[in-house]
C-alpha positions as CSV (number, residue, x, y, z in Angstrom):
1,X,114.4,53.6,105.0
2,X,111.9,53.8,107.5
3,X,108.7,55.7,107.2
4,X,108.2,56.3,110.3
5,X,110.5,58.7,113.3
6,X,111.0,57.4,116.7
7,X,109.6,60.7,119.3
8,X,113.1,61.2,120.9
9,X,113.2,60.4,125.0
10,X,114.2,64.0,125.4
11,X,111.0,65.4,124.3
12,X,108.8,67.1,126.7
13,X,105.3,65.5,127.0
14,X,103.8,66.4,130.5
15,X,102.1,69.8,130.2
16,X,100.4,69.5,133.4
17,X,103.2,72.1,134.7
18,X,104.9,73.0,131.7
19,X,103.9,75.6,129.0
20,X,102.7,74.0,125.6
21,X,102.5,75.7,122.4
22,X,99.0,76.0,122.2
23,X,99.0,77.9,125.8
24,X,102.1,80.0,124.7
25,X,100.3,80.9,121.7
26,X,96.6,80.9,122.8
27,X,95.6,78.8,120.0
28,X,92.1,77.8,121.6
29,X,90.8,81.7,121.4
30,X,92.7,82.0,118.0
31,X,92.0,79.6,116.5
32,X,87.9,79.9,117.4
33,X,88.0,83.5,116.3
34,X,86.7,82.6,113.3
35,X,82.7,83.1,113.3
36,X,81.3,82.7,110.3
37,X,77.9,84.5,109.9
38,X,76.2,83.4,106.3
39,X,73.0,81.2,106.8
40,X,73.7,78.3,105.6
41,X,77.3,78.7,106.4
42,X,79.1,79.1,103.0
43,X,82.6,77.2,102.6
44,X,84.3,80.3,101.5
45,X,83.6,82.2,104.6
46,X,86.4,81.0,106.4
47,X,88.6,82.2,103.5
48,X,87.1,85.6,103.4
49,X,87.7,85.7,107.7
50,X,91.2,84.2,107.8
51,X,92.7,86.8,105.1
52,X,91.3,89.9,106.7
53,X,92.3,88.5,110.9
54,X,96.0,87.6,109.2
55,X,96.3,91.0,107.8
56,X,95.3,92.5,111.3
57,X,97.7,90.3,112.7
58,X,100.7,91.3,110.7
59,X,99.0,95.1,110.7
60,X,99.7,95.4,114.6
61,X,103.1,93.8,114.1
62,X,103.9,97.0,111.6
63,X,102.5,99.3,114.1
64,X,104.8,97.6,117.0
65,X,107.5,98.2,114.7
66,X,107.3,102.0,113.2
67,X,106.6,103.3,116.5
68,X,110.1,101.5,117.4
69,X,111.5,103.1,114.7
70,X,110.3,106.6,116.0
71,X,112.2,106.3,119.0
72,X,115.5,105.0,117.2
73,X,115.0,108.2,114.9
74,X,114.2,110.6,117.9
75,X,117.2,109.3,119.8
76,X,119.5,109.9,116.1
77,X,120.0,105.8,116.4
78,X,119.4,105.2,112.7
79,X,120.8,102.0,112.0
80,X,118.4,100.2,114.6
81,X,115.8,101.9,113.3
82,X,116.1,100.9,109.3
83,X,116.4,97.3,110.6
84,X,112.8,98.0,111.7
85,X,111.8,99.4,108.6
86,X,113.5,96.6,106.7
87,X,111.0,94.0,108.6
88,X,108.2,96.2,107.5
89,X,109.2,95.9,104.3
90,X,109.3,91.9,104.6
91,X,105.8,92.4,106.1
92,X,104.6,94.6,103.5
93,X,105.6,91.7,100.9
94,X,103.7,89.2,102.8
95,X,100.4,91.2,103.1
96,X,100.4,91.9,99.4
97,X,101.3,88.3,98.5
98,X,98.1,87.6,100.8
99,X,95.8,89.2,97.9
100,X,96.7,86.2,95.5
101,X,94.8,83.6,98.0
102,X,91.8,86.1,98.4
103,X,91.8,86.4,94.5
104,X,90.5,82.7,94.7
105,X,87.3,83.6,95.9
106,X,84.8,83.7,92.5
107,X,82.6,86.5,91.7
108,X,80.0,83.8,92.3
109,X,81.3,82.8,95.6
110,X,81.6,85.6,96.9
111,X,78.0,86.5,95.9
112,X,76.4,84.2,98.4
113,X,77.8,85.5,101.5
114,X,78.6,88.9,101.1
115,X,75.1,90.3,102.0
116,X,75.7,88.8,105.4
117,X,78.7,91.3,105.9
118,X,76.1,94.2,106.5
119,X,78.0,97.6,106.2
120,X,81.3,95.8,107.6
121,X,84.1,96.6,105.5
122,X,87.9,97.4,105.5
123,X,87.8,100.7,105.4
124,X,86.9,100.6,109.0
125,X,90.3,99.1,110.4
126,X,91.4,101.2,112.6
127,X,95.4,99.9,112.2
128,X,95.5,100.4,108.7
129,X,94.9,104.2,109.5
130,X,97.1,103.8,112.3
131,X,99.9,102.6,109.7
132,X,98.9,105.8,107.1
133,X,98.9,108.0,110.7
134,X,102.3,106.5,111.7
135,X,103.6,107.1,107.8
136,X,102.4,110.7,107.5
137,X,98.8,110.5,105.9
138,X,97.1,112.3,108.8
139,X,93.1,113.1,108.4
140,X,91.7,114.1,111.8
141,X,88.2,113.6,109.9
142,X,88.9,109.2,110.3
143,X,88.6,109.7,114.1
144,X,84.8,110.1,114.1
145,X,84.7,106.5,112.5
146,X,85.7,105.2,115.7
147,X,83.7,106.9,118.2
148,X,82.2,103.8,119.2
149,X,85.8,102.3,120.1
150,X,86.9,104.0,122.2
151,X,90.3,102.5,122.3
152,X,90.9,102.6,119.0
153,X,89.7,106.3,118.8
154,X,92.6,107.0,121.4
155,X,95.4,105.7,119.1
156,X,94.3,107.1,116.4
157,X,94.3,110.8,118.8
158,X,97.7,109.7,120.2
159,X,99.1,108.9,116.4
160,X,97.3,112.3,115.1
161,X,99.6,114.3,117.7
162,X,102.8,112.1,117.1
163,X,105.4,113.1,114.3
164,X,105.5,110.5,111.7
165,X,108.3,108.5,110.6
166,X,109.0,111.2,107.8
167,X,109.1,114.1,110.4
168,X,111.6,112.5,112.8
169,X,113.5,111.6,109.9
170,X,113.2,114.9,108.5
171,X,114.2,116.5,112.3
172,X,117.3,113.7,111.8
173,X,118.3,115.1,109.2
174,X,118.3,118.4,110.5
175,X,120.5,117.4,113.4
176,X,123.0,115.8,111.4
177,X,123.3,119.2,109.6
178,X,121.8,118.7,106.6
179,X,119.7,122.3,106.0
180,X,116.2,121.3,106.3
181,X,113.8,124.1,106.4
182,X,112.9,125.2,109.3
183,X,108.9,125.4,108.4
184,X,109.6,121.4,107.8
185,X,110.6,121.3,111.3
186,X,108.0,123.5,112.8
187,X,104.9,122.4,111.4
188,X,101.8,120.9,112.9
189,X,102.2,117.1,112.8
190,X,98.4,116.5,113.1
191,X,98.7,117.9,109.6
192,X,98.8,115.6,106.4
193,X,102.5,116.6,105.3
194,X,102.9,118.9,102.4
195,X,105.0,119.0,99.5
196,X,108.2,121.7,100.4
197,X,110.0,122.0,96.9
198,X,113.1,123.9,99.5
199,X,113.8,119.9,100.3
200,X,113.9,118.3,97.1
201,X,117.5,120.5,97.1
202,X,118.8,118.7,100.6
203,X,118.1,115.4,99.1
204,X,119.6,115.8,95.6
205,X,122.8,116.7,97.9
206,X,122.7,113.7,99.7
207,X,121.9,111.3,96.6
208,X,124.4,113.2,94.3
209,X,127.4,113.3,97.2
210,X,126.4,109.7,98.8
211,X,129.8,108.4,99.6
212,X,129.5,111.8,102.4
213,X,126.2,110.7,103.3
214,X,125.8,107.3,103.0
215,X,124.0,106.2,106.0
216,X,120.9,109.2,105.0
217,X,121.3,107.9,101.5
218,X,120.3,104.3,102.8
219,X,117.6,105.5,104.9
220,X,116.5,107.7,101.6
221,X,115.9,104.1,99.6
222,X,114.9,102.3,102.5
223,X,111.6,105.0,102.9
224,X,111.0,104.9,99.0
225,X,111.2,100.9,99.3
226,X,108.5,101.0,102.1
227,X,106.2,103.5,99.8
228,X,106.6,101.5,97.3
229,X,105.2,98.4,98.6
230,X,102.6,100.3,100.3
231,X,101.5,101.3,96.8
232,X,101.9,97.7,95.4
233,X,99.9,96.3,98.4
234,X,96.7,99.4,97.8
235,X,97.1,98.4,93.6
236,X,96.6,94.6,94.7
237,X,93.7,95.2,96.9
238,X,92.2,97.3,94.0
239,X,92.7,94.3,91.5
240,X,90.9,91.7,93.9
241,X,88.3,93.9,94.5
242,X,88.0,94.8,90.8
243,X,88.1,91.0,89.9
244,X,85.7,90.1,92.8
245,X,82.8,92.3,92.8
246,X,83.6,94.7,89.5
247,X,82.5,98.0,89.9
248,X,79.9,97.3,92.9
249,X,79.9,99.7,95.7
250,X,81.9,98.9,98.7
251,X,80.0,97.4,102.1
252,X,80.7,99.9,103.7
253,X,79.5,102.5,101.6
254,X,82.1,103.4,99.3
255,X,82.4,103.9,95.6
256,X,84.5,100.6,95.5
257,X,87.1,100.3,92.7
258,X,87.0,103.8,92.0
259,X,88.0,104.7,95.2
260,X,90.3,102.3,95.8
261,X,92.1,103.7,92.6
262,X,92.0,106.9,94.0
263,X,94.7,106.0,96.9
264,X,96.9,105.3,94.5
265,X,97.9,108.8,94.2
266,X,98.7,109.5,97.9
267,X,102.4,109.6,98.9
268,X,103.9,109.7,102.3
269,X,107.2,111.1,100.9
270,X,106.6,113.1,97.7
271,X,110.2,115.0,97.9
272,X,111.9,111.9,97.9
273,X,110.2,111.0,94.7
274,X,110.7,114.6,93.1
275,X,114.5,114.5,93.7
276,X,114.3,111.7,90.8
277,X,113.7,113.9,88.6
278,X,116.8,116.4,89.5
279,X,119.8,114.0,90.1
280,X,122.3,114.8,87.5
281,X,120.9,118.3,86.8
282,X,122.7,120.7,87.0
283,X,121.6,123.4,89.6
């Protein structure tokens, strides 16, 4: 058995005129992205730069794919549009995954290079509050973060004004004569949604009759999966933080841990978690 495999005579070698896969890719600008600023440059740098640019990475892919999933809802095509949220959810599992390679950075380690990060910190990615805008968790107060990007300041305005994924599936609903209330329907989407106990009754219809309603059923499980692993991915970050740097306050000014933990009690869809409690009572 030889170690050792023959290139094949069919493989392309000349890349004078064809495209390689470091062109397609842009590997040279990717790949020297990485600009460690600690003086002397300490090894676990690279770590701490790789994780957060991958999760931007895989961010703007999320962002691509909810706001495809707002036009499939807008234009009632629902089964293209829980495929997208099915690769969020694969997306979501990698991000959180992601914590457990970050989690091998020591308390120690990270010691001697985090005073070089100044007030940087994550709180100040502007597509993670495009991806809590996009879900419903709207706080017109995040804009002036980003007053000195102006780019990302105009997403965030554009996202602000746009219905989340909740609303249009909420106005889907609606059209496919189910009885959402009409102040559901009507309300100011630059608004954080609110809790409407009128819905929790639509939904313990369509869980309790599924067979009739199968394809909002799905939909139903498919938004509680995505919130779900939203929550799994903010309870991560809190534990590598906590294991990290304890109960130090975040770079960028935060109380750290504490308000980490905090987050954990925001939901994008509370009325498809309060139906849980009334399947199988009756009304």
């Amino acid at each position: 058995m030889s170690a050792k495999r023959p290139l094949e005579d069919g493989i392309v070698r000349d890349f004078k005129v064809n495209l390689s896969y470091g062109e397609y890719l842009h590997l040279d600008e990717v790949l020297g992205a990485q600009h460690p600023v600690s003086v002397p440059e300490h090894h676990d740098e690279l770590l701490f730069i790789l994780q957060h640019q991958t999760s931007e990475l895989w961010l703007k892919l999320i962002i691509h794919e909810l706001r495809a999933v707002l036009r499939h809802l807008a234009k009632d095509d629902l089964k293209p549009a829980l495929k997208g949220l099915a690769r969020v959810k694969h997306i979501q599992r990698t991000l959180t995954e992601q914590w457990s390679v970050l989690a091998t950075l020591t308390p120690t380690e990270y010691a001697q290079f985090r005073s070089f990060l100044g007030t940087s910190s994550g709180f100040q990615s502007y597509q993670y509050r495009a991806v809590e805008f996009l879900l419903g968790n709207k706080d017109r107060a995040m804009l002036r973060i980003f007053d000195d990007q102006p780019a990302a300041r105009e997403l965030l305005e554009e996202l602000l004004g746009t219905p989340s994924v909740y609303d249009e599936f909420l106005h889907y609903l609606a059209r496919q004569g189910h009885p959402v209330p009409e102040e559901i329907l009507r309300r100011d989407v630059t608004e954080p949604y609110e809790y409407n106990a009128a819905l929790v009754g639509v939904f313990q219809t369509i869980y309790e009759k599924a067979e009739q309603n199968w394809e909002a059923y799905e939909a139903c499980e498919e938004l509680v999966d995505l919130e779900e692993n939203f929550q799994l991915w903010r309870f991560r970050h809190l534990k590598t933080v906590e294991r990290t740097i304890g109960f130090k306050r975040g770079t960028g000014g935060s109380s750290g841990v504490s308000f980490l933990r905090a987050a954990l009690d925001l939901t994008f869809f509370p009325e498809l978690y309060a139906v849980r409690t009334e399947i199988g009572v009756p009304r």
